[in-house]
Steps between C-alpha positions, in 0.01 A plus 500: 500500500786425267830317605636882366290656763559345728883502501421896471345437866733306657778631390408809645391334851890345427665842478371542831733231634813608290510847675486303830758250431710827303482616844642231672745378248680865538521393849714171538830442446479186330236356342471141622370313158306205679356717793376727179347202341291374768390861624392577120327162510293603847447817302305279233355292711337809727370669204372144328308464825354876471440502173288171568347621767348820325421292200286249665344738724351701171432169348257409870321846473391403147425195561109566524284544263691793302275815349594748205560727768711325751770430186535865440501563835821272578662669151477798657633379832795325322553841274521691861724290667783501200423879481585506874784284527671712207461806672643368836785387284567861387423646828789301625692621172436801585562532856876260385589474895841460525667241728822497678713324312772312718639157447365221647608182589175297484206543323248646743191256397334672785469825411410404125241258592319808698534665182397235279134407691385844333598357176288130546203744609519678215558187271198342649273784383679450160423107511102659590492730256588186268244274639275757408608492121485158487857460407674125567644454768795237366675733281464787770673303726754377289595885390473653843767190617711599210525890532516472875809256513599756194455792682609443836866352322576812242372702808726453667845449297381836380500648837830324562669646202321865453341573820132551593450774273313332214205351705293887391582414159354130605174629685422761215487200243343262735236795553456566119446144463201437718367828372533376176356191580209666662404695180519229339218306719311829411533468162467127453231444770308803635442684185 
């Protein structure tokens, strides 16, 4: 893969996170500036670690002595899982649950770090699906740390100044994104 494809990918595994912190930022009353900073840069750090993890785990399974077959095989695998993850992204377009939106003292990191576990699961598939395309894994890293920390920060100022309301219009693109970027593993790789 392309630096171009894969921003495509992680940016839409990062539009995950800004309709989470969209969510939260229409929730406080204040947005405390440092207390952002460091959460955005646990953000990063959680999906680095994911995105790690799923990478080296693909690059382990090939590690053996690698057939014709077995590299169309994890293609196909890495087409699937952007295929899924896009359509769980405009599922939850789709379904757009509303939240209660009341004001907030404090960030609740609890509740959002319940929330965001789905998001490393599904970032560590990503990070597999990469492994399996042999993609590096420096300049993956270094992109997902910058559109996280990007994310999670006009995430939530946008929730803070227009509500939760835009976070469909977020899933929908981060779901045309990965399906995007799984047609184009089809096109490049398994055909």
């Amino acid at each position: 893969m392309n630096v171009v494809e894969e921003i495509v990918i992680l940016l839409g595994i990062s539009l995950d996170i800004f309709g989470a912190m969209e969510c939260q930022g229409s929730l406080v009353a204040k947005i405390e500036k440092k207390q952002l900073a460091i959460f955005s840069g646990i953000l990063a750090a959680g999906q680095t670690i994911a995105l790690s993890l799923g990478s080296i785990s693909a690059l382990l399974l090939c590690q053996r002595e690698i057939q014709v077959q077995d590299v169309f095989l994890g293609q196909v695998i890495a087409a699937a899982i952007f295929l899924c993850l896009g359509l769980r992204l405009l599922m939850k377009a789709w379904k757009n649950e509303g939240i209660i939106e009341r004001r907030e003292e404090t960030f609740d990191v609890r509740l959002f770090l319940r929330r965001y576990v789905h998001s490393v699961l599904f970032t560590m598939l990503t990070g597999f699906a990469m492994g399996f395309l042999g993609t590096p894994l420096a300049v993956q890293l270094l992109l997902v740390i910058i559109l996280t920390m990007l994310a999670a920060i006009i995430g939530m100022y946008t929730g803070y100044r227009l509500g939760y309301e835009h976070k469909m219009k977020a899933y929908a693109m981060g779901g045309v994104l990965l399906i995007a970027g799984c047609v184009d593993v089809i096109v490049k790789y398994v055909i």
